[in-house]
N, C-alpha and C positions, 0 to 999 in steps of 0.2 A: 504494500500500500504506500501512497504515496501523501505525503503535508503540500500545500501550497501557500505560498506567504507575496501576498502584492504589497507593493509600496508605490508609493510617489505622488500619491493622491494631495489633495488641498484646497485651497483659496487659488483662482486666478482672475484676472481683470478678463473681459475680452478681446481677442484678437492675442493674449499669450498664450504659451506653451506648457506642457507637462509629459512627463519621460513616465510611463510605470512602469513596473517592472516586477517581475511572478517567479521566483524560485520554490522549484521542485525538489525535496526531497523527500528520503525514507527507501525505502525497497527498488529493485533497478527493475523496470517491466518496458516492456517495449510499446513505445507510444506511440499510438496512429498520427493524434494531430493535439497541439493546444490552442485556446483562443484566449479572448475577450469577449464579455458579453457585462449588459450595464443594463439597470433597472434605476427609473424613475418612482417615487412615489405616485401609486394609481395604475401604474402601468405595468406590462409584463415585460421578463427580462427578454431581451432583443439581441442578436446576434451585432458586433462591432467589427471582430476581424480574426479569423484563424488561419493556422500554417501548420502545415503535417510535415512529418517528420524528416521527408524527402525537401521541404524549403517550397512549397508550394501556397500561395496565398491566397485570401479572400479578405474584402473589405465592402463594408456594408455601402452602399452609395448614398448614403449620410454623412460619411466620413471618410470615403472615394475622394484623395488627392490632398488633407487634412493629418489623414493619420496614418499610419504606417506601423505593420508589424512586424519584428524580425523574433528570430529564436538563433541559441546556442546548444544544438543537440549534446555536445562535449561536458558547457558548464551546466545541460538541466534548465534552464530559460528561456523566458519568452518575456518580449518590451513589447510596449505601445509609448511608440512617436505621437504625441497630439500638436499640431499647431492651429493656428487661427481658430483657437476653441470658441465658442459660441453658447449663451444661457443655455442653449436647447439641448447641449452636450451634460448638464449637471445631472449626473444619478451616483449609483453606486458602481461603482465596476469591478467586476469579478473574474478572475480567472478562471479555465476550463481545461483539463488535461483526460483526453481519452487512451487508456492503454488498452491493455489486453486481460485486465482485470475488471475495468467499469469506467465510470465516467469521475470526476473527481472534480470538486471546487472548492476554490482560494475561501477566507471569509469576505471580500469583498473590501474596498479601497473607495472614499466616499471622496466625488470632485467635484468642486462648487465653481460656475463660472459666474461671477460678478461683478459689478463695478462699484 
């Protein structure tokens, strides 16, 4: 089994930036794919941006040419690039890691875009 730990959440004004970041650890299993996914109060969580394990991506067209995913299959990681964030971006956002034992989520990283 695996822990997931996101960081780099916070306060930001709009139109800046914020780096997350998801470290996996606990037991070695072979991972399909990790993502991001981000829930607003009221609303259901929504898919942001995943990458399998091969380095293959997906980004939601919300956040299509904003934000960017990379992973480090070596160090167990997976970032999210945010720029030009926007109010409509504030929720909670949570990591996602599918291996070959189940599906697995971060406790979630809460990002306020404000002015």
């Amino acid at each position: 089994q695996v822990q997931l730990v996101e960081s780099g959440g916070g306060l930001v004004q709009p139109g800046g930036s914020l780096r997350l970041s998801c470290a996996a650890s606990g037991s070695i299993a072979r991972v399909y794919y990790m993502g991001w996914y981000r829930q607003a109060p009221g609303k259901q969580r929504e898919l942001v941006a995943t990458i399998t394990s091969g380095g293959i991506t997906n980004h939601a067209d919300s956040v299509k040419g904003r934000f960017t995913i990379s992973g480090d299959n070596a160090k167990n990681t997976v970032n999210l690039q945010m720029n030009s964030l926007k109010p409509e971006d504030t929720a909670v956002y949570y990591c996602r890691q599918s291996n070959d034992r189940g599906v697995y989520w971060g406790q979630g990283t809460q990002v306020t875009v404000s002015s």
